[in-house]
PQR file of N, CA, C, O and H, with PARSE charges and radii, in Angstrom:
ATOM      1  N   UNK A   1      10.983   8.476 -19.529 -0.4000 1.5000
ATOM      2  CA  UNK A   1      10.212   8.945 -18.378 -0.0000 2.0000
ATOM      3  C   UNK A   1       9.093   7.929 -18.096  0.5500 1.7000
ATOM      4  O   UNK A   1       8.357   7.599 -19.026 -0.5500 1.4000
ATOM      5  N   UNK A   2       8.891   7.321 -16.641 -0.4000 1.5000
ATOM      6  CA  UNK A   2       8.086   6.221 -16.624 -0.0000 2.0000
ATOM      7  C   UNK A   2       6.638   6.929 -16.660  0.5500 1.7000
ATOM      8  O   UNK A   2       6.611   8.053 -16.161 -0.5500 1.4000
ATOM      9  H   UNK A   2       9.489   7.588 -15.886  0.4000 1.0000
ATOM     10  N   UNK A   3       5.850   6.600 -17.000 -0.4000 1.5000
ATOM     11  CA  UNK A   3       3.922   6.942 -17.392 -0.0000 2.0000
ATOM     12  C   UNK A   3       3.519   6.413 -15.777  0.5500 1.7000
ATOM     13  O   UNK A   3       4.170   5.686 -15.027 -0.5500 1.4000
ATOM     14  H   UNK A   3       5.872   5.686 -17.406  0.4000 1.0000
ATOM     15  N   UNK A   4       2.221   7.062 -15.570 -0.4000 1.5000
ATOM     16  CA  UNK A   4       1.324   6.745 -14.348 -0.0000 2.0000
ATOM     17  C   UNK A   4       1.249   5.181 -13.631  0.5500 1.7000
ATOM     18  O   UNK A   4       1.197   4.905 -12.432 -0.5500 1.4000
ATOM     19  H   UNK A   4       1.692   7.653 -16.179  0.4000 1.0000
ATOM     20  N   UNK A   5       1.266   4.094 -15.040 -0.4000 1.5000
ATOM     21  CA  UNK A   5       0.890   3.059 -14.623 -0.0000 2.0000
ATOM     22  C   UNK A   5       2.342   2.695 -13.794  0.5500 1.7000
ATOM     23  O   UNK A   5       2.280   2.545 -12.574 -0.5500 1.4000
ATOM     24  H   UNK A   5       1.309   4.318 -16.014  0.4000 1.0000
ATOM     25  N   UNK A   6       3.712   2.554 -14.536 -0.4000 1.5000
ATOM     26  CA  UNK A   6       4.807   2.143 -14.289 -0.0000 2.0000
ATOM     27  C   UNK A   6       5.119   3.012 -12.975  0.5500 1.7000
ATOM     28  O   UNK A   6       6.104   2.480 -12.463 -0.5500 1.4000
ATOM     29  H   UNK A   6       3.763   2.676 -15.527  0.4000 1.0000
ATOM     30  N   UNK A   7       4.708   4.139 -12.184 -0.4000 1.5000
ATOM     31  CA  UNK A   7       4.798   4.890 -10.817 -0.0000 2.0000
ATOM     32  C   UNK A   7       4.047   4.425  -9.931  0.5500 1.7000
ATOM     33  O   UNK A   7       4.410   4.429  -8.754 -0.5500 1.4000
ATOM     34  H   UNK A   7       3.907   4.571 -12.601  0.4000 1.0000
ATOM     35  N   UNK A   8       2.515   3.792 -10.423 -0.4000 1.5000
ATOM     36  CA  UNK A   8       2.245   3.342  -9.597 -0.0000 2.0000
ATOM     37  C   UNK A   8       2.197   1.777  -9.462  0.5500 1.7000
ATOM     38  O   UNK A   8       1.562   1.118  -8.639 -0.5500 1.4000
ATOM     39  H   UNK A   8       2.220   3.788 -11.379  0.4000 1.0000
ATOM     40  N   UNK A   9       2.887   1.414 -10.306 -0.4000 1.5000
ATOM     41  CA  UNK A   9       3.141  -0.101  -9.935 -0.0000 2.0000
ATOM     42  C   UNK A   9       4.769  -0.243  -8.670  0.5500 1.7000
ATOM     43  O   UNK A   9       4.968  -1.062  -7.772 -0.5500 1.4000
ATOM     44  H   UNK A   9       3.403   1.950 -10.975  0.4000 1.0000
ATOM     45  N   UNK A  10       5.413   0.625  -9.026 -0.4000 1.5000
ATOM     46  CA  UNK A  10       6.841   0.961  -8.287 -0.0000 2.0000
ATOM     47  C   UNK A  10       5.987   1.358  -7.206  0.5500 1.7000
ATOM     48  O   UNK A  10       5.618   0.247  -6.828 -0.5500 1.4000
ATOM     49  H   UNK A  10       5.251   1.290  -9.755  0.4000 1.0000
ATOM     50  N   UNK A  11       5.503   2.062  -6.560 -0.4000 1.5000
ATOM     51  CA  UNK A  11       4.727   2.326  -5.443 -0.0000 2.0000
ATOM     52  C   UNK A  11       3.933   1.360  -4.912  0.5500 1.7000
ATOM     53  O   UNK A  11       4.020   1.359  -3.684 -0.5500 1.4000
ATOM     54  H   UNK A  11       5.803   2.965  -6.867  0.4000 1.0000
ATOM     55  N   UNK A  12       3.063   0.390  -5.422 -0.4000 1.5000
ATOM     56  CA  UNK A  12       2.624  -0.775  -5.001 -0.0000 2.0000
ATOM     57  C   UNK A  12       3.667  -1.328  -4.249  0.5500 1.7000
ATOM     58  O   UNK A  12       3.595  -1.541  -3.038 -0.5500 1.4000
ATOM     59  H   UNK A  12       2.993   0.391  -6.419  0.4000 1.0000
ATOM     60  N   UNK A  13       4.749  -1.588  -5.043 -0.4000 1.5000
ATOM     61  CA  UNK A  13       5.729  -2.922  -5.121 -0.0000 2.0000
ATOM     62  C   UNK A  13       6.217  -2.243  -3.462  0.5500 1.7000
ATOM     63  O   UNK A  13       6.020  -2.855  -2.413 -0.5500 1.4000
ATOM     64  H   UNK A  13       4.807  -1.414  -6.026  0.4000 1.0000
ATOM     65  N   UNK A  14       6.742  -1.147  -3.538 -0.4000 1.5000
ATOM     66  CA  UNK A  14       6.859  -0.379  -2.405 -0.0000 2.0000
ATOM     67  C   UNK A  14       5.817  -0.660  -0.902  0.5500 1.7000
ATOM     68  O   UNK A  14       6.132  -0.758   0.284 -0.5500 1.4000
ATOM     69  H   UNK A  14       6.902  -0.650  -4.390  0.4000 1.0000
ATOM     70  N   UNK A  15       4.748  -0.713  -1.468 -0.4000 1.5000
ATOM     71  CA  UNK A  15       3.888  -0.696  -0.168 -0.0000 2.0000
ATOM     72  C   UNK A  15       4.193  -2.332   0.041  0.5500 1.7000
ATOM     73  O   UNK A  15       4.561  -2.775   1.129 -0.5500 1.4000
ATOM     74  H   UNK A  15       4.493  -0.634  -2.432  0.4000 1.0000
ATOM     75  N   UNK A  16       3.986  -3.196  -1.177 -0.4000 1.5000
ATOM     76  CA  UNK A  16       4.022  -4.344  -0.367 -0.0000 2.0000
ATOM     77  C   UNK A  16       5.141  -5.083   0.435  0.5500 1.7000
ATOM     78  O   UNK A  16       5.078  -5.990   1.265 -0.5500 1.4000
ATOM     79  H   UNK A  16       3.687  -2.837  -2.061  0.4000 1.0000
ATOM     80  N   UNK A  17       6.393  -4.248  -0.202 -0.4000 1.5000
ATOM     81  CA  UNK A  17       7.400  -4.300   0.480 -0.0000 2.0000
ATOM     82  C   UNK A  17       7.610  -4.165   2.558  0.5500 1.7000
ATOM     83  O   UNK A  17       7.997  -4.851   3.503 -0.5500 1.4000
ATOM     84  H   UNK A  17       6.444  -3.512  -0.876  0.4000 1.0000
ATOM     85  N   UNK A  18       7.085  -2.907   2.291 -0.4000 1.5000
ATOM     86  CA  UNK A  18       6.434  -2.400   3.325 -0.0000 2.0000
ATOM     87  C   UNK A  18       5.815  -3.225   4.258  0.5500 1.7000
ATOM     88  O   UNK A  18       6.432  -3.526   5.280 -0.5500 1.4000
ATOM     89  H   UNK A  18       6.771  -2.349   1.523  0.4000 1.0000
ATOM     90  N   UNK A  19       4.664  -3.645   4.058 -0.4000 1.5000
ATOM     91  CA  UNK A  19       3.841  -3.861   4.881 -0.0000 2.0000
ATOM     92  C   UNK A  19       4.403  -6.097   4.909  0.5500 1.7000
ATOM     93  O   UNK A  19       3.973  -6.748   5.862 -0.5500 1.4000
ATOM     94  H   UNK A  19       4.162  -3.401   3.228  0.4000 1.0000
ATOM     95  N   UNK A  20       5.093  -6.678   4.050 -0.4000 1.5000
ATOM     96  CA  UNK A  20       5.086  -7.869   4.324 -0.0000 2.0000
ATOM     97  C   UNK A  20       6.608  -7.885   5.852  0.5500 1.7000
ATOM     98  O   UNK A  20       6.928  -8.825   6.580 -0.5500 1.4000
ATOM     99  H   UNK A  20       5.442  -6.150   3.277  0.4000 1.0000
ATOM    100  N   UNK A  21       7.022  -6.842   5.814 -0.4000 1.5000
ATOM    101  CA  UNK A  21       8.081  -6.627   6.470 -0.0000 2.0000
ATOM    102  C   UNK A  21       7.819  -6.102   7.783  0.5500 1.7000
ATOM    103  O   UNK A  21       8.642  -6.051   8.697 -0.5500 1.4000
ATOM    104  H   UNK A  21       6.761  -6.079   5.223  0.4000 1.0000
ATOM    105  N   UNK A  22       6.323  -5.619   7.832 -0.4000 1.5000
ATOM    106  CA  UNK A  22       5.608  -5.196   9.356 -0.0000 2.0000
ATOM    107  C   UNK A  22       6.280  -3.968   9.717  0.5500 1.7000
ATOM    108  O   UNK A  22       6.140  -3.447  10.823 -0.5500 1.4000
ATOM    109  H   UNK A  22       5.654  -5.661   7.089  0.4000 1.0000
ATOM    110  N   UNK A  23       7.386  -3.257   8.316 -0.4000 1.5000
ATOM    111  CA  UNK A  23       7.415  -1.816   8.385 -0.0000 2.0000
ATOM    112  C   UNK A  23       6.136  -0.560   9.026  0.5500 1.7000
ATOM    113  O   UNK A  23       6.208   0.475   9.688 -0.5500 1.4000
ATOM    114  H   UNK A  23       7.500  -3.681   7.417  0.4000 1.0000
ATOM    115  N   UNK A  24       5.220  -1.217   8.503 -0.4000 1.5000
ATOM    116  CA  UNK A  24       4.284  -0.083   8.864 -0.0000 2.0000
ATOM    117  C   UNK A  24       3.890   0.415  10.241  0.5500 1.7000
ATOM    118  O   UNK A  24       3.335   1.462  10.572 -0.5500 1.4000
ATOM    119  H   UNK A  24       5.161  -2.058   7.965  0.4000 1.0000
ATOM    120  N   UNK A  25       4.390  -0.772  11.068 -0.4000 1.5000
ATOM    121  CA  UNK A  25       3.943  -0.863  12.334 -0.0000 2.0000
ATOM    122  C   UNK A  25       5.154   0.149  12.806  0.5500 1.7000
ATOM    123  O   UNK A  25       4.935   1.031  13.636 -0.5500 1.4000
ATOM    124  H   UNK A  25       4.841  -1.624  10.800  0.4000 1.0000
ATOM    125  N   UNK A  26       6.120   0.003  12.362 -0.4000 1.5000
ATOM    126  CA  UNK A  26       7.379   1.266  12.931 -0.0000 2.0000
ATOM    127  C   UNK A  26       7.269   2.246  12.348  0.5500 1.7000
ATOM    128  O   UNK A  26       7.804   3.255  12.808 -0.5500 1.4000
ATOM    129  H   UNK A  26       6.298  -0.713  11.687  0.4000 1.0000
ATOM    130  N   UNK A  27       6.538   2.305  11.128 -0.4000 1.5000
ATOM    131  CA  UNK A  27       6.540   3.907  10.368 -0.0000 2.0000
ATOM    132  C   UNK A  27       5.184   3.917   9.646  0.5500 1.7000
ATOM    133  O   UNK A  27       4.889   3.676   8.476 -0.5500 1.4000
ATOM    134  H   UNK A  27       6.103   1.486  10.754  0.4000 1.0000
ATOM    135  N   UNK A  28       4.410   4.293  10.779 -0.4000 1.5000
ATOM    136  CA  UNK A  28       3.351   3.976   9.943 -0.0000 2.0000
ATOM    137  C   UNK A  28       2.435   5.896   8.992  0.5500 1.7000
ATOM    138  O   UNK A  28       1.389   6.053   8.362 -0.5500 1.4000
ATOM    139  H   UNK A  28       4.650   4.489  11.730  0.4000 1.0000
ATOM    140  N   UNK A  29       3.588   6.913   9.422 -0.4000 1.5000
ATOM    141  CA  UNK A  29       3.422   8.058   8.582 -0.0000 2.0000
ATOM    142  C   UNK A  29       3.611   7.651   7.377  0.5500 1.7000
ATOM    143  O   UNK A  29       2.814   7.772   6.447 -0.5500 1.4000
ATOM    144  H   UNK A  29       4.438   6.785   9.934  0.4000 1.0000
ATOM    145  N   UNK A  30       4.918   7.040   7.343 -0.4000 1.5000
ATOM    146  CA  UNK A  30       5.267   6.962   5.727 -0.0000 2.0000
ATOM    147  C   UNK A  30       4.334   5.953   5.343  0.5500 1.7000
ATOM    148  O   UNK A  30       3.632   6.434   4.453 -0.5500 1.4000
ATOM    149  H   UNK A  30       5.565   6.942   8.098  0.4000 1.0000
ATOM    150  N   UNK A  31       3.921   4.517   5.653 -0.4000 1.5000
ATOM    151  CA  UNK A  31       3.338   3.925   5.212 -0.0000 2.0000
ATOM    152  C   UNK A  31       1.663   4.505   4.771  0.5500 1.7000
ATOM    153  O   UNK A  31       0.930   4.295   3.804 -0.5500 1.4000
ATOM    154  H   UNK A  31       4.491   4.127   6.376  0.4000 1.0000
ATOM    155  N   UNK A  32       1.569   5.126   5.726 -0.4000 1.5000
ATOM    156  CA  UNK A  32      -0.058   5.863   5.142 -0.0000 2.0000
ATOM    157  C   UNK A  32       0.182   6.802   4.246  0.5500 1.7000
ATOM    158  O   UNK A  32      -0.839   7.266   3.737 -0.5500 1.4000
ATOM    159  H   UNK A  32       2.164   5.297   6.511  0.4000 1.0000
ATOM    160  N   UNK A  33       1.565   7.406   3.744 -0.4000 1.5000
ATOM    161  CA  UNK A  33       1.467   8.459   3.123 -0.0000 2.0000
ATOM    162  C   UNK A  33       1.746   8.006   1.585  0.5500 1.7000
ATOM    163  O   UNK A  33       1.455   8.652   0.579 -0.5500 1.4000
ATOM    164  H   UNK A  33       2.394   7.029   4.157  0.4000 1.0000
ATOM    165  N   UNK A  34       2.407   6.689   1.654 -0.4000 1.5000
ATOM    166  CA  UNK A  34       2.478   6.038   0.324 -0.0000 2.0000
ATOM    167  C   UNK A  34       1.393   5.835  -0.373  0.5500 1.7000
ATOM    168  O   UNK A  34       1.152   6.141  -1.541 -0.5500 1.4000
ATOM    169  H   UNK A  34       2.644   6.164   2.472  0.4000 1.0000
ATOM    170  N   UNK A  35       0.302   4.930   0.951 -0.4000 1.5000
ATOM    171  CA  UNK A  35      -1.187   4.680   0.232 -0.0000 2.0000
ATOM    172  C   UNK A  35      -1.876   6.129  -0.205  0.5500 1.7000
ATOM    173  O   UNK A  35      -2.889   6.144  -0.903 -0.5500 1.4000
ATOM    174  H   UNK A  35       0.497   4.682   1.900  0.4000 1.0000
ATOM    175  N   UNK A  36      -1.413   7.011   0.136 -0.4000 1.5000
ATOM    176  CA  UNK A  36      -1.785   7.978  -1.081 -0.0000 2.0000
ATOM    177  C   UNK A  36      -1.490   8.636  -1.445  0.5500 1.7000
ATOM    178  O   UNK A  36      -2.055   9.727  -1.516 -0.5500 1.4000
ATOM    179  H   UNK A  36      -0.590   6.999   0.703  0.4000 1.0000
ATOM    180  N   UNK A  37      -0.130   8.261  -2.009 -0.4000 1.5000
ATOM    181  CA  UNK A  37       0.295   8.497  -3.354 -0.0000 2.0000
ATOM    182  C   UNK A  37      -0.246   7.622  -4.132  0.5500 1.7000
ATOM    183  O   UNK A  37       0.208   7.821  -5.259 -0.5500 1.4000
ATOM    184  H   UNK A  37       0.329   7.375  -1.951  0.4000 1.0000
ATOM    185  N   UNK A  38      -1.051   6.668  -4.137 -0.4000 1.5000
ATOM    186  CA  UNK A  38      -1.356   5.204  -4.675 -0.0000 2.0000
ATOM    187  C   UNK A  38      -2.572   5.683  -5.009  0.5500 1.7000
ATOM    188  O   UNK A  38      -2.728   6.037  -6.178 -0.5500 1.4000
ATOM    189  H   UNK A  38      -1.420   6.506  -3.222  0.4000 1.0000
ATOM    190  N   UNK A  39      -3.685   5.798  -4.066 -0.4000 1.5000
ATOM    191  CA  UNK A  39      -5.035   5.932  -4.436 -0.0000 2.0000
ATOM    192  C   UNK A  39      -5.441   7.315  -4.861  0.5500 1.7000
ATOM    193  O   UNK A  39      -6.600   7.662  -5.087 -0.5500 1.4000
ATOM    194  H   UNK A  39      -3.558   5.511  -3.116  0.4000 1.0000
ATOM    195  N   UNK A  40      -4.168   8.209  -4.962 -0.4000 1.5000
ATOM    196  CA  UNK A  40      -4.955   9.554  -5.875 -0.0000 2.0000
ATOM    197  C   UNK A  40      -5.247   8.730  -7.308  0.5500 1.7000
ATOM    198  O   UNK A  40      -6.054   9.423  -7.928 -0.5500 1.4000
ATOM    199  H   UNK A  40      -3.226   7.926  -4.778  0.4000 1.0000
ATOM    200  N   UNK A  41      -5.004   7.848  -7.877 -0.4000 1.5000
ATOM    201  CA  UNK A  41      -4.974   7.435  -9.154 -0.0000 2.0000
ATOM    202  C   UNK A  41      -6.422   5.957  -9.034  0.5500 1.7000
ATOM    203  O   UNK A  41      -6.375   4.845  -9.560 -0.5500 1.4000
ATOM    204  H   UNK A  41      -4.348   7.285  -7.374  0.4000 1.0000
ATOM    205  N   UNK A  42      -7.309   6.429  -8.341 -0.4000 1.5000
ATOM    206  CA  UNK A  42      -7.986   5.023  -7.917 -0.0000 2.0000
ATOM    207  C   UNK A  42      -8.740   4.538  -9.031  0.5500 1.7000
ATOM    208  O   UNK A  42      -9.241   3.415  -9.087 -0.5500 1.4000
ATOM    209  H   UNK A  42      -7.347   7.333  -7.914  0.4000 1.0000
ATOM    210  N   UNK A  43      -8.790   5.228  -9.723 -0.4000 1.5000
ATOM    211  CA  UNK A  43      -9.819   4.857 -11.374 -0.0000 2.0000
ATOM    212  C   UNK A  43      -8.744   4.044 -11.724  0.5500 1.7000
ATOM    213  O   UNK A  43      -9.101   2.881 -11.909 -0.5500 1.4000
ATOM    214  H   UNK A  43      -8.382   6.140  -9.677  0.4000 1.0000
ATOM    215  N   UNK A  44      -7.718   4.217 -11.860 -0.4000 1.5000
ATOM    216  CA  UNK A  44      -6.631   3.387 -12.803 -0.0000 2.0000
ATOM    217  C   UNK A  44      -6.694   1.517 -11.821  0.5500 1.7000
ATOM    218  O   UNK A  44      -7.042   0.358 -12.050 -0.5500 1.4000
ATOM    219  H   UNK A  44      -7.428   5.162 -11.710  0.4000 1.0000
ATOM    220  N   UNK A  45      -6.263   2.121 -11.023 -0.4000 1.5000
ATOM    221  CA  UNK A  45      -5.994   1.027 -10.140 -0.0000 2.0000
ATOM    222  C   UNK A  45      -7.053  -0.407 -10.781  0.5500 1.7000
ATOM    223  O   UNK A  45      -8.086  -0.244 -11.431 -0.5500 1.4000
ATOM    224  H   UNK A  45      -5.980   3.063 -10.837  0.4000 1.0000
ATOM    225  N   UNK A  46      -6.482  -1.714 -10.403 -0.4000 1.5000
ATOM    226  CA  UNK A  46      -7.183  -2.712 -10.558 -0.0000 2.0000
ATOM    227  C   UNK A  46      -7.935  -2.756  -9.535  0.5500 1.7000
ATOM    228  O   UNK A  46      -7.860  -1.929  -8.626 -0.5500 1.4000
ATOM    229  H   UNK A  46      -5.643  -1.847  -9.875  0.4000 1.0000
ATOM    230  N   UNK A  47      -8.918  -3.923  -9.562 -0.4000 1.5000
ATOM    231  CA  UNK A  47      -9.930  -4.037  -8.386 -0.0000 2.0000
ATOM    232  C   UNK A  47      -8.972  -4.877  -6.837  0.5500 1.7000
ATOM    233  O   UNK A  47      -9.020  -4.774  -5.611 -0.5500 1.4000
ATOM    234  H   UNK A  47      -8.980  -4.595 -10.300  0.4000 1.0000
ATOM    235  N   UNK A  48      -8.097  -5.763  -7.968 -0.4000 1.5000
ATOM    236  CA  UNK A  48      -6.883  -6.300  -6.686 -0.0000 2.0000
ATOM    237  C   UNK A  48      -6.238  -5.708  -5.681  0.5500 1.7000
ATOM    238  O   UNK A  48      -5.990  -6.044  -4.523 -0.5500 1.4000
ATOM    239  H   UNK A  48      -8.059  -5.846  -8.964  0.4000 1.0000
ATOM    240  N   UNK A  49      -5.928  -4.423  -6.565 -0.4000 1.5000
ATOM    241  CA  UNK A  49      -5.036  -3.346  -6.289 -0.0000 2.0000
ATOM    242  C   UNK A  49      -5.862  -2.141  -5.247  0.5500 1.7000
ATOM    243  O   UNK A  49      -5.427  -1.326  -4.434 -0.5500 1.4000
ATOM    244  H   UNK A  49      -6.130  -4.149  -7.506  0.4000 1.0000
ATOM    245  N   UNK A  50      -6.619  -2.329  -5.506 -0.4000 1.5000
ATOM    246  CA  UNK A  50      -7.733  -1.189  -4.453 -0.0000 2.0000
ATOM    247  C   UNK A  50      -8.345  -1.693  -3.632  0.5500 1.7000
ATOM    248  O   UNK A  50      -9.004  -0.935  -2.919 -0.5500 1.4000
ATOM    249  H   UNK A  50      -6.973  -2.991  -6.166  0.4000 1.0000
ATOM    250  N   UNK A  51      -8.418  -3.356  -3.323 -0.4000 1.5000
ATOM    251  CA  UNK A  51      -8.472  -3.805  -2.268 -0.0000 2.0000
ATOM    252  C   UNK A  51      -6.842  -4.211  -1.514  0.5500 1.7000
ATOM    253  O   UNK A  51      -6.813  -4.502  -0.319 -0.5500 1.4000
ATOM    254  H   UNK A  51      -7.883  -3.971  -3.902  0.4000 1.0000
ATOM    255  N   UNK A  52      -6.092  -4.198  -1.999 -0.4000 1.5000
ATOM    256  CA  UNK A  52      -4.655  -4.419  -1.630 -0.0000 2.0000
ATOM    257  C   UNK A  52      -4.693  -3.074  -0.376  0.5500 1.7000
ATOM    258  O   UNK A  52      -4.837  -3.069   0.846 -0.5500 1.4000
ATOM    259  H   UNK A  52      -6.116  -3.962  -2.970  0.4000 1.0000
ATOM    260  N   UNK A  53      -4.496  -2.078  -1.350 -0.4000 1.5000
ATOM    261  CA  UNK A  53      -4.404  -0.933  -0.698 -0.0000 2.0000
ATOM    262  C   UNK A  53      -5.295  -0.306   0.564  0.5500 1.7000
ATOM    263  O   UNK A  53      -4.763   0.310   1.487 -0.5500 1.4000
ATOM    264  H   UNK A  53      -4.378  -2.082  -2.343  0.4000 1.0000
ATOM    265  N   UNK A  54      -6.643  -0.538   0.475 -0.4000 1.5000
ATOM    266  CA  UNK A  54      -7.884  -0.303   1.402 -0.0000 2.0000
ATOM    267  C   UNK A  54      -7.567  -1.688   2.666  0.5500 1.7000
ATOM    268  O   UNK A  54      -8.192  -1.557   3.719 -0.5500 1.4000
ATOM    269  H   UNK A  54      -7.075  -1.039  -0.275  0.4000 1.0000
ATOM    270  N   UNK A  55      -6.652  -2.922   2.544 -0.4000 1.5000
ATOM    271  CA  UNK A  55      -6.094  -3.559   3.676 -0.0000 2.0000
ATOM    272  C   UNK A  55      -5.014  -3.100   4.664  0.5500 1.7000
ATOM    273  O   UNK A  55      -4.822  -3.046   5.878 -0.5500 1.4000
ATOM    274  H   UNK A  55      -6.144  -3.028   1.689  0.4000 1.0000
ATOM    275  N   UNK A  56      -4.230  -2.706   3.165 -0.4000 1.5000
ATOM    276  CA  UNK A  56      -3.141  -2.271   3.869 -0.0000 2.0000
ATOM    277  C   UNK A  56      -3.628  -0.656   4.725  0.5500 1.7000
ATOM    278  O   UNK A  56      -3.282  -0.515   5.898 -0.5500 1.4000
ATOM    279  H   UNK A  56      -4.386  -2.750   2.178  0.4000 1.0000
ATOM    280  N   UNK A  57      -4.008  -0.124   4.389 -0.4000 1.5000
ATOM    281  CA  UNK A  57      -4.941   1.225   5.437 -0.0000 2.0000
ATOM    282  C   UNK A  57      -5.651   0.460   6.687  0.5500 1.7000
ATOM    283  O   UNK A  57      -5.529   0.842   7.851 -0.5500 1.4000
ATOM    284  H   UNK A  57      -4.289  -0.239   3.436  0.4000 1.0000
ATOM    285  N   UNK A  58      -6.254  -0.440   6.365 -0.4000 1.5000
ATOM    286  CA  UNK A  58      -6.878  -0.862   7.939 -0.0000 2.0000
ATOM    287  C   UNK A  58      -5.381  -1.524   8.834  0.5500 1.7000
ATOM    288  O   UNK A  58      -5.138  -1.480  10.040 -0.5500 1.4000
ATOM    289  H   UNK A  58      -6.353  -0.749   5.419  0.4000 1.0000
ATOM    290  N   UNK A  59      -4.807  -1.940   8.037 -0.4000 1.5000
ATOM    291  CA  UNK A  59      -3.279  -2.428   8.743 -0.0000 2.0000
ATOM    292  C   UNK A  59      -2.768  -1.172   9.550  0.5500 1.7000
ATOM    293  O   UNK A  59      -2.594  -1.134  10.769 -0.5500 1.4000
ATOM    294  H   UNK A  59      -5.005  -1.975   7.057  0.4000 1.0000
ATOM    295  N   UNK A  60      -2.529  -0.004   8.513 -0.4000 1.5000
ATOM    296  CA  UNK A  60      -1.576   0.538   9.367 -0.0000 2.0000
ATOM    297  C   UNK A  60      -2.542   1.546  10.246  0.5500 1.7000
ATOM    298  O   UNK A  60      -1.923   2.020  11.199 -0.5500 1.4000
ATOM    299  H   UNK A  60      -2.670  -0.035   7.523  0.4000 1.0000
ATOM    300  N   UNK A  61      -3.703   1.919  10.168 -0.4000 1.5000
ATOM    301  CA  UNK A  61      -4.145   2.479  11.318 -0.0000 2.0000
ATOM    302  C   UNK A  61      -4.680   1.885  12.170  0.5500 1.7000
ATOM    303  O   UNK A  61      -5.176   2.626  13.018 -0.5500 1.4000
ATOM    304  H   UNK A  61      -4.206   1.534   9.394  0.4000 1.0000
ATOM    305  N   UNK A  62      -4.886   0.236  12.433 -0.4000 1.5000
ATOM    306  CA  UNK A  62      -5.503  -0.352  13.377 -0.0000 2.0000
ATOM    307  C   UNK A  62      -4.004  -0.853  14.190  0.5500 1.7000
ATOM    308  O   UNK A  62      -4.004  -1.171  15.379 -0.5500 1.4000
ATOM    309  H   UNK A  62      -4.483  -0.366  11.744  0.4000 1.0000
ATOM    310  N   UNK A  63      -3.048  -0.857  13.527 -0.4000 1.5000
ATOM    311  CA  UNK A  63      -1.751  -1.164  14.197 -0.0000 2.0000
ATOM    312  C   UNK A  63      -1.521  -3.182  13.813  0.5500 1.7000
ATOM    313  O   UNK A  63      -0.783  -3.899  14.489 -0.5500 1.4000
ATOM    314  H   UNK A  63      -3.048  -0.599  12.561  0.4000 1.0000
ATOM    315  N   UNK A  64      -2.258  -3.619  12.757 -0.4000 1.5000
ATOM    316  CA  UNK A  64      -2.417  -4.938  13.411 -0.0000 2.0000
ATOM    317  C   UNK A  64      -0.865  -5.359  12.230  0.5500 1.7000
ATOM    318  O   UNK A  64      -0.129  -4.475  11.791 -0.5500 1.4000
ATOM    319  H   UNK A  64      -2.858  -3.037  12.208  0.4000 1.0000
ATOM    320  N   UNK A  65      -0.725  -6.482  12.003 -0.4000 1.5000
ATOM    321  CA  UNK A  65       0.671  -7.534  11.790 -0.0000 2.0000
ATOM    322  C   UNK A  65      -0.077  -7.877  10.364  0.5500 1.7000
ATOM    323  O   UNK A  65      -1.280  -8.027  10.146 -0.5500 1.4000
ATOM    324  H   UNK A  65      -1.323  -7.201  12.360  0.4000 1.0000
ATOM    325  N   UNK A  66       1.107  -7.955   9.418 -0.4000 1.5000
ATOM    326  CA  UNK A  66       0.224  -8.001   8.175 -0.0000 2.0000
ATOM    327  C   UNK A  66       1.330  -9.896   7.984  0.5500 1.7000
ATOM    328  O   UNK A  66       2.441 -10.316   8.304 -0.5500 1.4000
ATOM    329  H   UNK A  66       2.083  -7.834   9.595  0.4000 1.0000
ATOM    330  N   UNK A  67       0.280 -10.337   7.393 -0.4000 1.5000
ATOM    331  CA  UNK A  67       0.867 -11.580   6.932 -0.0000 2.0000
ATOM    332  C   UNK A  67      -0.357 -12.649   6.963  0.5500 1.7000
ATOM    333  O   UNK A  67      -1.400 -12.119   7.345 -0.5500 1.4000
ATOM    334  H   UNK A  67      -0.623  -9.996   7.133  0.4000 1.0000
ATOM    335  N   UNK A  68      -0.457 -13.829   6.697 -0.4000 1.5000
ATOM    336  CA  UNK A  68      -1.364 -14.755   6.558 -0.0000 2.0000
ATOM    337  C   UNK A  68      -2.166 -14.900   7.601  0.5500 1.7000
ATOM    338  O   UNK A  68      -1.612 -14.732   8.687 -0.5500 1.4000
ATOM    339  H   UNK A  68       0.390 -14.259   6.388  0.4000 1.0000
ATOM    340  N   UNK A  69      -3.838 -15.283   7.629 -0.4000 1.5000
ATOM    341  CA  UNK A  69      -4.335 -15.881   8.149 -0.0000 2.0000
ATOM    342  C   UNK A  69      -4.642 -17.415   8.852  0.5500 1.7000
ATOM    343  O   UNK A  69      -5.385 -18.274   8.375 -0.5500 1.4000
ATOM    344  H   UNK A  69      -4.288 -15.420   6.746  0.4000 1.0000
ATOM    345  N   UNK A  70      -4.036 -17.488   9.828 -0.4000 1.5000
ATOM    346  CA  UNK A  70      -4.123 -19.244  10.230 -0.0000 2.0000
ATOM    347  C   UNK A  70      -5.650 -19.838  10.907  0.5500 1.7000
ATOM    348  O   UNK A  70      -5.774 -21.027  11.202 -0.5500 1.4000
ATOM    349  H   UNK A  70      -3.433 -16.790  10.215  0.4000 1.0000
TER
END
């Protein structure tokens, strides 16, 4: 049975899946509903990881295109 950390690393991997694919912009229920399943656990989370997640939230409710800055 996988432990907290190994669910929410599969859920990360998930969001970033997500969002490098500009999924969120077509589904962006599910995509907000992943980020929390993610941040009920925000003590655990790394500091990478809780800013990962707090981007990907301004992504999918501002509507914007996730990928590099030029």
């Amino acid at each position: 049975m996988p432990d907290l950390k190994d669910k929410l690393n599969e859920r990360l991997d998930l969001l970033q899946k997500m969002m490098e694919s500009n999924e969120h912009l077509t589904n962006p229920e599910e995509a907000y509903a992943l980020t929390m399943r993610i941040s009920f656990a925000w003590s655990v989370l790394s500091e990478e990881d809780r800013e990962y997640v707090q981007c990907a939230q301004d992504a999918i409710t501002e509507g914007w295109e996730w990928g590099e800055v030029e």
